[in-house]
Structure formats: structure tokens, C-alpha cells
C-alpha positions as CSV (number, residue, x, y, z in Angstrom):
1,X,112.0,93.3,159.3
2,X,112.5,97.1,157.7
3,X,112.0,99.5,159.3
4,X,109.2,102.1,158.1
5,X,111.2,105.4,157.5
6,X,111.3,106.7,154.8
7,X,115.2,108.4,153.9
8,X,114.6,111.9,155.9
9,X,113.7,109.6,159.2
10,X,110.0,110.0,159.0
11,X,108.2,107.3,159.7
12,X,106.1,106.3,156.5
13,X,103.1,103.9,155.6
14,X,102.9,100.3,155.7
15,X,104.3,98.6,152.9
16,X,102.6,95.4,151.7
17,X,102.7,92.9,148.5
18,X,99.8,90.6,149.0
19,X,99.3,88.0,146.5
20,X,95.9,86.6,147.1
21,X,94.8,83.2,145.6
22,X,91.1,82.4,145.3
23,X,89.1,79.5,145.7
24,X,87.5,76.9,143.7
25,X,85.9,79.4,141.7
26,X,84.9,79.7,138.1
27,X,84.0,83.1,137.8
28,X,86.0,85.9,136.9
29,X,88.2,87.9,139.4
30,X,86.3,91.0,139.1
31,X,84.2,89.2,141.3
32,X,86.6,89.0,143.6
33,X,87.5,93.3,143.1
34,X,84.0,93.7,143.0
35,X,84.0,92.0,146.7
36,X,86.6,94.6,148.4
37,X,85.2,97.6,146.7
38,X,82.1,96.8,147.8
39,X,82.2,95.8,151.5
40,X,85.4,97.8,152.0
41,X,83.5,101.1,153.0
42,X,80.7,99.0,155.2
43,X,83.9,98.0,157.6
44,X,85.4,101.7,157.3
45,X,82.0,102.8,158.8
46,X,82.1,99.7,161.4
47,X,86.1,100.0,162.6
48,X,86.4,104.1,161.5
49,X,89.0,103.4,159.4
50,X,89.8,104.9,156.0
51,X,89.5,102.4,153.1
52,X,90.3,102.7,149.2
53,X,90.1,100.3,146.7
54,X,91.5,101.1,143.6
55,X,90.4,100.4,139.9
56,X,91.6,96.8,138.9
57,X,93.9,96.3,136.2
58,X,96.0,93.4,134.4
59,X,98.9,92.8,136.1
60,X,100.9,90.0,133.8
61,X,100.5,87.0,132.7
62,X,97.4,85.2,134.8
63,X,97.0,87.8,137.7
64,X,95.1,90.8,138.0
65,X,95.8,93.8,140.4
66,X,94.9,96.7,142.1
67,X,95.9,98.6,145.3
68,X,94.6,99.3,148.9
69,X,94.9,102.5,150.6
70,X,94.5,102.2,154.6
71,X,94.4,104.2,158.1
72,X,93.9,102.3,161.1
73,X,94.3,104.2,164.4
74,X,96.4,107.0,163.2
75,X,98.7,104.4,160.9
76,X,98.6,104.6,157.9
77,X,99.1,101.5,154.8
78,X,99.7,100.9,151.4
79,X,98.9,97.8,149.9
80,X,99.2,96.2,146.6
81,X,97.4,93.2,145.7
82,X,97.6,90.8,142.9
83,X,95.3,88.2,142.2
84,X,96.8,85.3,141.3
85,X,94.4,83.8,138.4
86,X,93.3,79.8,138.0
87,X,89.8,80.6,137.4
88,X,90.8,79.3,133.3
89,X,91.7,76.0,135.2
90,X,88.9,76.0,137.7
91,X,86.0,76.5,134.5
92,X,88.7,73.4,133.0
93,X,87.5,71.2,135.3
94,X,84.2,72.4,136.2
95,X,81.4,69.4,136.1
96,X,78.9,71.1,133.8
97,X,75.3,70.2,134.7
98,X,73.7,68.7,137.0
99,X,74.2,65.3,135.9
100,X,77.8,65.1,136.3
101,X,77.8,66.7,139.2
102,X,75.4,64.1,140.8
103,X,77.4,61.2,139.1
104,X,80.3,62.4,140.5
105,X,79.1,62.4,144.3
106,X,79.4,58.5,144.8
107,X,83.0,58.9,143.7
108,X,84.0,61.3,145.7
109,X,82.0,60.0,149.2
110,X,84.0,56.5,148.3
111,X,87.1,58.5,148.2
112,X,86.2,60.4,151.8
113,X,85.3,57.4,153.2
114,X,88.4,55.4,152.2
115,X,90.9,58.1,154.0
116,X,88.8,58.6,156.9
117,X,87.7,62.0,156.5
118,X,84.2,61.2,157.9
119,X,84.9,59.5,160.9
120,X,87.6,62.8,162.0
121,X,85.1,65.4,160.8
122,X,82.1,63.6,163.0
123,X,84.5,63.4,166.0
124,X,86.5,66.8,165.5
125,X,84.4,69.2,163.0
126,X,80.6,68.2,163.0
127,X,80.1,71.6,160.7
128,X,82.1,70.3,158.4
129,X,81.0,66.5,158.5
130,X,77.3,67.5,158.2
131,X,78.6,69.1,154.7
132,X,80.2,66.0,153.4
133,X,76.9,64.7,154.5
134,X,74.7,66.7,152.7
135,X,74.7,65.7,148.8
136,X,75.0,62.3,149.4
137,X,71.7,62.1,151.7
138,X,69.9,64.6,149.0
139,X,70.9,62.1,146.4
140,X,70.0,59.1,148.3
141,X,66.6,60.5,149.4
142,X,65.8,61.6,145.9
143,X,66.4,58.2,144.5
144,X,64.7,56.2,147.4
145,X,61.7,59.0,146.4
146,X,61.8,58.0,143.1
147,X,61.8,54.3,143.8
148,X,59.3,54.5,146.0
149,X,56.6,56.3,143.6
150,X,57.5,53.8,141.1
151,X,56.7,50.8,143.6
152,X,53.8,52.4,144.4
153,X,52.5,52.7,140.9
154,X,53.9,49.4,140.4
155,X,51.4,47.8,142.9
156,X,48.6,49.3,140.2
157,X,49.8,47.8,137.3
158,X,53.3,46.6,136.1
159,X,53.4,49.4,133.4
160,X,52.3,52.1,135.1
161,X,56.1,51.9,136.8
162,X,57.7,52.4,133.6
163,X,56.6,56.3,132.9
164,X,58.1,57.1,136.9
165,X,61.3,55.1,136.2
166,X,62.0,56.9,132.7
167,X,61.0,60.2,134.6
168,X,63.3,59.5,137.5
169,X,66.7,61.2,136.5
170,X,64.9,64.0,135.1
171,X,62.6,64.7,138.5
172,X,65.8,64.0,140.4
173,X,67.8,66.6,138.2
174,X,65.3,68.9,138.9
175,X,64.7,68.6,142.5
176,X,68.2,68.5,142.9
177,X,68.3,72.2,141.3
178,X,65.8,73.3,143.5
179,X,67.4,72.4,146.8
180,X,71.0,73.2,145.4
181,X,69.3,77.1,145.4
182,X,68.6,76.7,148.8
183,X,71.8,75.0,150.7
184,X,74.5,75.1,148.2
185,X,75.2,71.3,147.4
186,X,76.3,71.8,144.3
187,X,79.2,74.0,144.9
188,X,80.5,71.7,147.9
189,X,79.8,68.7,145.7
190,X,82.3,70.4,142.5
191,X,84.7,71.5,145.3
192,X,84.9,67.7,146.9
193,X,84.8,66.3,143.4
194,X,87.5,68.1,142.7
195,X,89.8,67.5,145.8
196,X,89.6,63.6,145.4
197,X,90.1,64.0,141.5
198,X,93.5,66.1,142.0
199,X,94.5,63.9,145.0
200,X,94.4,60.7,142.7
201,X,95.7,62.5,140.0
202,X,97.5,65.3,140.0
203,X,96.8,68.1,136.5
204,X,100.0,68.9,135.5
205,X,98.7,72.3,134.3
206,X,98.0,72.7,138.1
207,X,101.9,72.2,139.1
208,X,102.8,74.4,135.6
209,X,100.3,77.1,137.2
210,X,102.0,76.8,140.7
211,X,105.6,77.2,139.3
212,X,104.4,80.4,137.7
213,X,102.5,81.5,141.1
214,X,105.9,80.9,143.0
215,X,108.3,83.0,140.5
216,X,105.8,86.3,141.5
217,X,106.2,85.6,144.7
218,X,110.0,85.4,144.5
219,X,109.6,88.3,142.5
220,X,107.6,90.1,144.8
221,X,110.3,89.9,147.0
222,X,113.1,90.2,145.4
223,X,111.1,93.8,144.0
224,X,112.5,95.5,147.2
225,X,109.5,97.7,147.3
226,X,107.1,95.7,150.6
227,X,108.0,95.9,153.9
228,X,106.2,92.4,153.8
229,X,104.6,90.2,151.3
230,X,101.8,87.9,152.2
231,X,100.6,85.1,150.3
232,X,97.3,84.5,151.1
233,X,94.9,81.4,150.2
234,X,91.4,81.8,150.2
235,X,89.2,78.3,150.6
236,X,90.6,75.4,148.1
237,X,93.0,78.3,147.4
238,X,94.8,77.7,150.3
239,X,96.0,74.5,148.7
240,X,97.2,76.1,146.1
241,X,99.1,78.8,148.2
242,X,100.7,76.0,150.0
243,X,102.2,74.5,146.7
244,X,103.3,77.6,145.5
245,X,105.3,78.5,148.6
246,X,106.6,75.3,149.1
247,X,108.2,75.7,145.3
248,X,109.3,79.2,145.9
249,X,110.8,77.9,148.8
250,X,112.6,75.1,146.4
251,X,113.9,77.7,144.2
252,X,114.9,80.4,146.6
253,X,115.8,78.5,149.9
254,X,116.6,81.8,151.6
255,X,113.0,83.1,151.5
256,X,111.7,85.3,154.5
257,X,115.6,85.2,155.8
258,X,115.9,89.1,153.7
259,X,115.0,92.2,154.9
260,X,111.2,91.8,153.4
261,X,109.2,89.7,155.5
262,X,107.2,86.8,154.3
263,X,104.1,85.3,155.4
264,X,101.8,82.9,154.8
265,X,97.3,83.7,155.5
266,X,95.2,81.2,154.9
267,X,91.6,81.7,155.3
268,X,89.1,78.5,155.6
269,X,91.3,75.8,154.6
270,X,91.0,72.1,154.3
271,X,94.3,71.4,154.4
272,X,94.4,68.5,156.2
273,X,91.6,67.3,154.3
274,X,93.0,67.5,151.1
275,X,96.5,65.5,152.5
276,X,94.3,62.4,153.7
277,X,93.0,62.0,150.7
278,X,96.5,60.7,150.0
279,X,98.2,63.1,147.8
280,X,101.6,62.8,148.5
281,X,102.7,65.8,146.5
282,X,100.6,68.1,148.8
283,X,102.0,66.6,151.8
284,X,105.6,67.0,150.8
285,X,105.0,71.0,150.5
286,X,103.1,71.3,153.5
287,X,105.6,69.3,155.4
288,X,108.1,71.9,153.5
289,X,106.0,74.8,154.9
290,X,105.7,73.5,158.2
291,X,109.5,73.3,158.7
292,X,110.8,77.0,157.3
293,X,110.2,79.2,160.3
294,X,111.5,82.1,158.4
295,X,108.4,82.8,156.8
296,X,105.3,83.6,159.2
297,X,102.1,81.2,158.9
298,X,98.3,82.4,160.2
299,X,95.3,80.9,159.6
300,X,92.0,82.1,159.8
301,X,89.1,79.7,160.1
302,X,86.4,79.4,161.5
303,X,85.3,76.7,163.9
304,X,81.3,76.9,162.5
305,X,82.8,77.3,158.7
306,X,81.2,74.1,157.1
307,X,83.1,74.8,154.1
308,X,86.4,74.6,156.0
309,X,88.4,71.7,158.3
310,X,86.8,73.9,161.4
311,X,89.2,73.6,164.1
312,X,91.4,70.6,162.6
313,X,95.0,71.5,163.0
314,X,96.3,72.1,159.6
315,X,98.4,69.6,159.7
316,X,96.9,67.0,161.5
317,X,98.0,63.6,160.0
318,X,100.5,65.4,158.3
319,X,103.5,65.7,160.8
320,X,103.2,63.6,164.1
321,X,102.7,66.4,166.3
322,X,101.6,69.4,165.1
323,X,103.4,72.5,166.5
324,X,100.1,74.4,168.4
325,X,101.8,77.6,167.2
326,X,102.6,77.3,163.7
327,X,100.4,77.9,162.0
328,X,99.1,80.8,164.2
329,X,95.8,79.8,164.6
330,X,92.6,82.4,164.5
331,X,88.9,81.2,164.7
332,X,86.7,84.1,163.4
333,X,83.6,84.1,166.1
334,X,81.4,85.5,163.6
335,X,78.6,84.6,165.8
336,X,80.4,87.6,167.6
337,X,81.2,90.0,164.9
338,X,77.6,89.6,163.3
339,X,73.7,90.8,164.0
340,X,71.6,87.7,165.3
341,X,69.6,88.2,161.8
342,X,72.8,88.3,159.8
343,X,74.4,85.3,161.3
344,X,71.0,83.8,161.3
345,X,71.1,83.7,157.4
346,X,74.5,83.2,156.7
347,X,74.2,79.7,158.7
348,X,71.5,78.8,156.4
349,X,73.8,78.9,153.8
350,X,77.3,77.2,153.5
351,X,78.9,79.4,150.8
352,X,77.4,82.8,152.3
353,X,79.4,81.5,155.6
354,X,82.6,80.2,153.9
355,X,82.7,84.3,152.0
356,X,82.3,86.0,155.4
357,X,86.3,85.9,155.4
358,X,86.5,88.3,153.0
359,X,83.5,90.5,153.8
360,X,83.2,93.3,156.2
361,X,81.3,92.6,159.7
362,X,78.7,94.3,161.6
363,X,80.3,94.5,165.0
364,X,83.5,96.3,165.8
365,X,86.2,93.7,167.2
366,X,87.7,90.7,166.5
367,X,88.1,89.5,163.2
368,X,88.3,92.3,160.6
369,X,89.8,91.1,156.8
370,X,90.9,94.6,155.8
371,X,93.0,94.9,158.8
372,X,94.7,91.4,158.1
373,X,95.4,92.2,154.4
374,X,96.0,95.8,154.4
375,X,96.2,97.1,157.8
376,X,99.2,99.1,159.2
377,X,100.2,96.3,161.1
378,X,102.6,93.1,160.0
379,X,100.5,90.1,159.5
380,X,102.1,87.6,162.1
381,X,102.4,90.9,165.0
382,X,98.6,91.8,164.6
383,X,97.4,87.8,165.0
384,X,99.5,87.3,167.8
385,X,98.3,90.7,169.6
């Protein structure tokens, strides 16, 4: 690693490249901007540091960027982030309405089922099993509902059935709005749709996309500017960040081995998830990951994250045992870092929870995103403080 000096000996800010890769997320990555400028002062006023986000701007071809100035404890950081786009994809395969989305849920709880991702998840993450659970009992009630009332006007009269059963999908669609307000099914049922679609069969735009992904990173490098670059995978886009190192590290086989450090953050994966669903080509560049110890490896998720694999090793079922260190692992106690009433809400809902990651907290201590992605500190050094 560099040393921070700048060429009269003084010691000098932080210097970090941080590619960060969203989720499963159709909307635009000013959301995403939006998100750092807004809860970026709320953590300055909780940890006393100085925070600024700058104005976003295009930054090539599917990325967007803007940079982070930081002191933490007397140290001081510069940080430039690009955002690595997929959203065009993501809105690509979006389910649009309600009815695909509901059609789709058999499909993917067969697929679940079939690799054995319920039975782990009830034994090792019940936050994340009671998810999977979730629009498939919805569903199921809503039908059984629907059959029901029809019986029951049924046992009036034989025709009086027929207005509940044409009625049915359209109640059903409707209920199933309502609720989706409330806990989110929805948005876990597009983001499971979509890992057993990929697992089965792979979008070649998705590999095109990652190939692009991995020459920025190389690039980042190679630009001689960062002290370190981090590649960081938020939710689904974890996956993503996987693939694209695992290609960079394909092209350039010496990555991390330089005088820039690189390192790998994920943030509420389902890593492991995504591999039992069988898709070989994801389990070939997380085995890849695993193996290059040149480039650092943290994850952050939370063990009450029902969006997430919860305390799952990331590689469970992947290698046959799992090196305890690599990935370094950090479970954000947000119970901890959060008012009762705050925590109280966000457990109500699955996607407020799985967003915490990149939001600022209310308690001095512990987990704090802004220090991870544009602290004074090098990413592997602070997690293993």
C-alpha cells in the first residue's frame, strides 16, 4: 500500500476510487446521489465528522459520478465515486404489473425449493426465510379467500359463484396492492423472480455489462490516482460486483498485487443464495474471488436483514470450508445504532431495513457507511479494527 505523502513529505488525504454497484433497482441513480447527499450531514451531526457530497455528473459510458470530501478524527479523505449503471437492464426485466409479478411467484418458490434455500434459511437465517415466506403465503391466502367466498355463494345458488370467480384475479390484484404498500412483497418477489430467472439462464447483456464494469475497474487502477479502490456491491448488486471482479481478475491477473490496493465491500448480499440456485457461472467467479488474497474482501450484513443471506457465510455451499476470515465479516447491530422507535419501523418493513446500509444512524458507534466508503481509513484496516 502507498503511502499518504504527498512529494514535500507531508502527509496528505486519503485517496479512494470507489465504484459502487446498486441493487435490483429500476430507478434512476440520482436516487442513489440523492441518498448520500441527504443522510450524509445527519451522520456528520451523529459521528462529528465533516461530510460533502458533491454535484453528480456523467461519468462515461453507463456510470455516473461524483466525489466525497471527508474528516474523521483529525484525517482527512478524498473520495471519488462512480456509480456503475444497470438500472436500463434492471427496468429490462422488470415484471410490470401486478399480474406478472404474482404469476411469477410459483416459479420462483419451485425454484427455491428445488436448491434447498428454504430448509438452510429456516435452520440458519429465519429473517430471511420468513421473506421467502411471505408472497407465497399472501398469494395462497388470497386465493383460498377467494375460493372460499365463492363456495359460500355457491351453497346459495350455483350461479351466484360465477360473479366471485370472474372477480377473483381482480380482488386478488388489488388486495395484493394493498398489502404490497404495507410489507414490501412486491420488491422481494421481482428481486427472487429475478435470481432464479438469471440462475437458469444467464442474459448475455448481463455478462456484456460486467465486462464493461471490470475494464473501469482495471482502469481505476491502472489511473494511479487512489491510494485504494473499492468495489462495492449493494444488495443483488453484490452479485454483480462479484462477476465483475472475478473478470477483471481474468484480464488483469496481477490485480491488488500493485501499489493501489484493491478491495472488495459487499453490503447485504445473498451470495450464497444466488449460487444454490445452480448457476454455475456465478460460482466459478466467486470461487475465483475467494482464492486471490491480493485483493481485500469485507462484508457487511446484517444478521436481522430479511432482504439479505443474514449470517450465511458467503460462500457456504460454494467452497467446502469456507475460510471464517475471508470475507471479513461485519454484522451491522442496527438494533444498536438506532432509536427503539426508528428500529421499531424499519423492522416493519423489509426494504426500509435492507437501505439502512447506506443510510446514516442515530447512535454514535459501530457501523457507520460513510466511514467504510469514504473515511480516512483503508477499507480492510478499519473492519478489522
Amino acid at each position: 500500500m502507498r503511502d499518504e505523502v504527498d512529494s514535500a513529505g507531508q502527509r496528505r488525504a486519503h485517496r479512494r476510487r470507489l465504484l459502487f454497484i446498486p441493487g435490483y433497482d429500476p430507478r434512476s441513480p440520482a436516487a442513489y446521489h440523492r441518498l448520500w447527499t441527504e443522510e450524509a450531514p445527519k451522520q456528520a451531526a451523529v459521528s462529528g465528522a465533516v461530510i460533502e457530497v458533491g454535484r453528480k455528473r456523467a461519468d462515461g459510458d453507463h456510470a455516473l459520478g461524483w466525489t466525497v470530501q471527508t474528516v474523521m478524527n483529525g484525517r482527512a479523505a478524498e473520495t471519488r465515486v462512480t456509480l456503475l449503471r444497470w438500472d436500463d437492464l434492471v427496468r429490462a426485466w422488470w415484471l410490470r404489473g401486478e399480474r406478472r409479478v404474482l404469476a411469477a411467484v410459483p416459479r420462483w418458490v419451485a425454484a427455491m425449493a428445488r436448491a434447498g434455500v428454504y430448509g438452510l434459511t429456516r435452520r440458519e437465517a429465519r429473517a430471511l426465510w420468513l421473506c421467502l415466506m411471505t408472497p407465497p403465503v399472501i398469494l395462497g391466502g388470497l386465493v383460498a379467500l377467494m375460493a372460499l367466498l365463492a363456495l359460500a355463494a355457491g351453497l346459495v345458488t350455483p350461479w351466484a359463484a360465477l360473479p366471485v370467480v370472474a372477480a377473483a384475479p381482480f380482488v386478488i390484484v388489488w388486495l395484493w396492492k394493498r398489502i404490497d404498500a404495507a410489507v414490501s412483497c412486491g420488491w422481494v418477489s421481482q428481486c427472487f423472480s429475478y435470481m432464479a430467472r438469471i440462475a437458469a439462464n444467464p442474459p448475455p447483456e448481463q455478462a456484456a455489462r460486467c465486462d464493461l464494469f471490470a475494464e473501469r475497474l482495471i482502469a481505476a487502477v491502472d489511473e494511479g490516482w487512489a491510494d485504494e479502490v473499492v468495489l462495492t456491491g449493494f444488495s443483488l448488486g453484490g452479485n454483480q460486483a462479484v462477476r465483475v471482479l472475478a473478470r477483471a481478475l481474468e484480464i488483469r491477473p496481477d490485480l491488488g498485487r500493485g501499489p493501489t490496493a484493491v478491495s472488495l465491500l459487499t453490503l447485504g448480499q445473498g451470495l450464497c443464495i444466488q449460487a444454490a440456485l445452480g448457476d454455475e457461472t456465478f460460482r466459478a467467479a466467486l470461487r475465483a474471488v475467494e482464492a486471490e488474497g491480493s485483493v481485500g474482501w469485507v462484508d457487511a450484513t446484517s444478521a436481522s436483514d430479511p432482504a439479505s443471506a443474514c449470517t450465511i457465510h458467503a460462500l457456504h455451499g460454494v467452497v467446502a470450508q469456507p475460510d471464517p476470515n475471508r470475507p471479513v465479516r461485519r454484522a451491522p447491530r442496527f438494533h444498536r445504532l438506532l432509536t427503539d422507535e426508528h428500529f421499531r419501523a424499519i423492522r416493519r418493513d423489509p426494504l426500509a431495513f435492507h437501505f439502512q446500509y447506506l443510510k446514516a444512524v442515530d447512535l454514535p458507534g459501530g457501523y457507520d457507511w460513510f466511514a467504510l466508503a469514504a473515511g480516512p481509513d483503508f477499507l480492510v484496516e478499519r473492519s478489522r479494527a
